[in-house]
N, C-alpha and C positions, 0 to 999 in steps of 0.2 A: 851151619849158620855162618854167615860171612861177617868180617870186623865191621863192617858197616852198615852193622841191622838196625844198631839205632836212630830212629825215626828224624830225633833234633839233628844228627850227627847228618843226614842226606839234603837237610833245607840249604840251602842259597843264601850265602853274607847278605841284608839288605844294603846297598850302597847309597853313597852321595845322591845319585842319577835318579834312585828309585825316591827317595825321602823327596827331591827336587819336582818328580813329576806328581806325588802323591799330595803335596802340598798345593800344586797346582790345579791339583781334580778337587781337592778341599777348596779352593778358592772358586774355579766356578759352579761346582754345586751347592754355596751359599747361599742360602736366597734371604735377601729382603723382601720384608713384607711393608705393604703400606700401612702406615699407624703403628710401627711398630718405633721404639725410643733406640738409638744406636750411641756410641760413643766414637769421637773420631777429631785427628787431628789436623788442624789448618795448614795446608803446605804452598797454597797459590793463589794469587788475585788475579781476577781479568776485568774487565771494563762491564762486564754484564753478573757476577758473582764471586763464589769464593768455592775452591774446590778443596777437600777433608779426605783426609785417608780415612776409612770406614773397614779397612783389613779385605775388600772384595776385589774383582780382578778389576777394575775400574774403578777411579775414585768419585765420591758423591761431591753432588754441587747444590750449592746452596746460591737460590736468584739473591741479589742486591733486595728485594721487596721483600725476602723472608728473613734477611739477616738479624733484624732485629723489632721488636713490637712500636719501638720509639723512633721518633726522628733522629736521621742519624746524617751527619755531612762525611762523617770518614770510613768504610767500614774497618779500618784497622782498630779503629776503636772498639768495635763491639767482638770484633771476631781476627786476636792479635795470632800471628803466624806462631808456628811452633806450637799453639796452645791446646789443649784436650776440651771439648766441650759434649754435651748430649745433644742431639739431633732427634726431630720427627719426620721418618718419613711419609714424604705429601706426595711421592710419585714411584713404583716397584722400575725396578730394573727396566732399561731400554737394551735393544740389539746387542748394544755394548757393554751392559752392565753396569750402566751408570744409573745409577737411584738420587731423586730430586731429595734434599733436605730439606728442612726450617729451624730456625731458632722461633721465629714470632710466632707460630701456629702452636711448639711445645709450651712456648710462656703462656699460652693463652689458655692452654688445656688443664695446666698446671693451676693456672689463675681460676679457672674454673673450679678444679678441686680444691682446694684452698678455701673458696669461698664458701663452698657448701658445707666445708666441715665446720667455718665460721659460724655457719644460721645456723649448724648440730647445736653447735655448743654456748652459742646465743653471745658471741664475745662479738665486738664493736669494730667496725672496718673505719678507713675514712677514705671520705668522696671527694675530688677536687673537681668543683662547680666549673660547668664549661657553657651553661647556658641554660635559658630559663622558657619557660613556656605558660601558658594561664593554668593548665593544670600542675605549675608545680618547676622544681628544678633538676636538669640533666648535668652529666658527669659523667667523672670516669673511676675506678675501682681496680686498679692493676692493670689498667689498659682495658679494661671492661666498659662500656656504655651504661648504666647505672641511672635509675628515677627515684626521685622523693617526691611524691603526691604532696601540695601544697595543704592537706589536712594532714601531715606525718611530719611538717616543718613545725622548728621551735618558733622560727620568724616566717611568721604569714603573710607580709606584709611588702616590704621593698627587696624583693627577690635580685633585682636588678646590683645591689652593695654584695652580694656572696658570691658574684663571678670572680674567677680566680681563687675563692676561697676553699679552705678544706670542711667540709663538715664530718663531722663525727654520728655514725647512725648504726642500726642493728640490720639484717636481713630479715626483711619481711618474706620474699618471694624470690622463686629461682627455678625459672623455666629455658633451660638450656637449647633444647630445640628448639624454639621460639629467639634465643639472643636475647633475653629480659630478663633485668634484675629490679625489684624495686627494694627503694631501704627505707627506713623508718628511724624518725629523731624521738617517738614517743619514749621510750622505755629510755632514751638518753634524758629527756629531759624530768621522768621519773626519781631515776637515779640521783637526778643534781639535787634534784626537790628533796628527796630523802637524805640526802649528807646531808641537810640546813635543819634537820628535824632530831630531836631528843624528847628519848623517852623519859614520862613522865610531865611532859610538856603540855599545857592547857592552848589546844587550838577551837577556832572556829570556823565552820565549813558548812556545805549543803547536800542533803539530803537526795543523792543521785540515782538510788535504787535499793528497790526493797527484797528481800525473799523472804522464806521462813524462817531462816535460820536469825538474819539480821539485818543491818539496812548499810549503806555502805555512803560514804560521806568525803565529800568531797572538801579541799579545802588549798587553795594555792594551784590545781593541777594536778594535787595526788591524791589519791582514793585511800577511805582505809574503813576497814571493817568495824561496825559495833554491831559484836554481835548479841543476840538477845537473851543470852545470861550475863551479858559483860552491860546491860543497860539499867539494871535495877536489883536490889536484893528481892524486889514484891515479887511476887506473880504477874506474867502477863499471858493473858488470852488473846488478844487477838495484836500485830504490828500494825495491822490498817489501822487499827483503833485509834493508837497511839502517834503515827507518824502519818508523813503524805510527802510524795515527792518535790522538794522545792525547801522544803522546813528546812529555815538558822537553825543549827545547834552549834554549843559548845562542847566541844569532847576532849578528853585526858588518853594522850599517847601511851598504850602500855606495852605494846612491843614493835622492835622494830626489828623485819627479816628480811636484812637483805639479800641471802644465798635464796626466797623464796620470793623475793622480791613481795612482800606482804605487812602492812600495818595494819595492828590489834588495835581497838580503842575502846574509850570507859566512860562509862558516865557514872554507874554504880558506885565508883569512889569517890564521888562527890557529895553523896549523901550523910545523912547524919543518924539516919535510921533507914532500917527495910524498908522499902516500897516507896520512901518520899520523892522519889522523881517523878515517881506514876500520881502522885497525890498534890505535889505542888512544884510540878515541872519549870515554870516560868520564874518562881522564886531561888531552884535550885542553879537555872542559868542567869538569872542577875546576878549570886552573889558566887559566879564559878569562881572566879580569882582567887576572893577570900576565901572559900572554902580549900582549896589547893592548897594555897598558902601554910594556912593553919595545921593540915595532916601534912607538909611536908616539917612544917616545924616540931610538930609532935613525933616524929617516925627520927628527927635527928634529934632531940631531947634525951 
């Protein structure tokens, strides 16, 4: 056996040259894909983009039309030399290995995701009004194109005073291949209605619908449930009996949930005995006031 049996002891120093050309078969069998998010640093302007080191054997460019989602008079503004930004690629590799970028296609993809986790989670965007239409008013949402259906406005009415303005809304709808978002002010102006509301509070409202369970009562804009063990200590057999849709009632606030976005309500506490709602309904809502009054003074007695 010879001094140079061992195997490590026979291989070849790697050198300079070799790590030089290996880095080089690393750089062009990199491939970009399109849609894929890169990271990469601004090193040159020309008259028609901005070109980014992307680490490939040719650097990416990015057109003057994708640099940014917004109007822009500089692009050193948006995309300053020297800087690190993420890119989407909107074009794979040419001849040369040059891959097209975008800043405004990733904002916009971004925006997109953003917004959907928004309508997940039912939290509040805002719309800056760019124009109106008879169905309603258009916008924009992150650079997004954005409708509120003139039945989803809190203002119905001179649509024409909210241009420029921001409104505040929730996502209704989000049909991405399509380019449609539409938003909704109802549940915003839900929410305002319910801060201005305390329970225990004796309102008046109309009777918007009925089911088995209860009948639910309108009153300002906001709905709230009386349900039908929270309407009387008596027995009732039948709700038609008793209700029809359009009926004034007064009712006593007994809870308010806002994490479920839901109001409980009572008339039962208005009584002086079981069943007296069902026996002298019209009496127990003339003297609702004073009857509140009274058990509220008595409960802090």
């Amino acid at each position: 056996m010879t001094a140079n049996s061992n195997p490590s002891e026979q291989k070849t120093p790697f050198s300079m040259d070799d790590f030089a050309k290996a880095l080089e078969q690393e750089q062009y069998d990199y491939h970009f894909n399109k849609g894929d998010i890169v990271k990469g640093k601004v090193f040159q302007y020309d008259s028609s983009g901005v070109y980014v080191d992307i680490g490939g054997k040719s650097p990416g460019f990015v057109p003057l039309s994708e640099a940014s989602w917004q109007n822009m008079t500089n692009v050193a503004d948006v995309l300053p030399l020297q800087q690190e930004f993420e890119f989407l690629i909107i074009k794979e590799q040419d001849s040369e290995g040059q891959v097209k970028l975008s800043r405004r296609q990733l904002f916009i993809e971004q925006a997109w995701d953003n917004l959907a986790e928004v309508q997940e989670k039912g939290k509040v965007v805002e719309m800056l009004v760019t124009g109106v239409n008879r169905g309603g008013v258009i916008g924009q949402v992150d650079g997004l194109k954005a409708f509120i259906p003139r039945s989803h406005l809190i203002e119905k009415d001179d649509f024409e005073k909210l241009i420029d303005q921001s409104l505040k809304a929730n996502v209704l709808q989000i049909d991405r291949p399509q380019n449609k978002i539409v938003l909704t002010q109802r549940n915003i102006a839900r929410s305002s209605a319910m801060q201005n509301l305390q329970e225990g509070e004796l309102v008046q409202g109309k009777i918007v619908k009925m089911q088995p369970y209860g009948v639910f009562v309108d009153f300002g804009g906001v709905a709230g449930l009386l349900h039908i063990k929270q309407i009387s200590e008596g027995q009732i057999s039948s709700l038609s009996n008793l209700f029809k849709i359009g009926d004034e009632i007064k009712v006593v606030i007994l809870e308010i949930d806002e994490m479920k976005n839901r109001i409980s309500l009572s008339t039962k506490v208005l009584e002086n005995y079981p069943g007296e709602f069902l026996e002298k309904r019209e009496l127990v809502m003339e003297t609702a006031e004073a009857r509140l009054a009274e058990k509220k003074a008595k409960s802090a007695s």
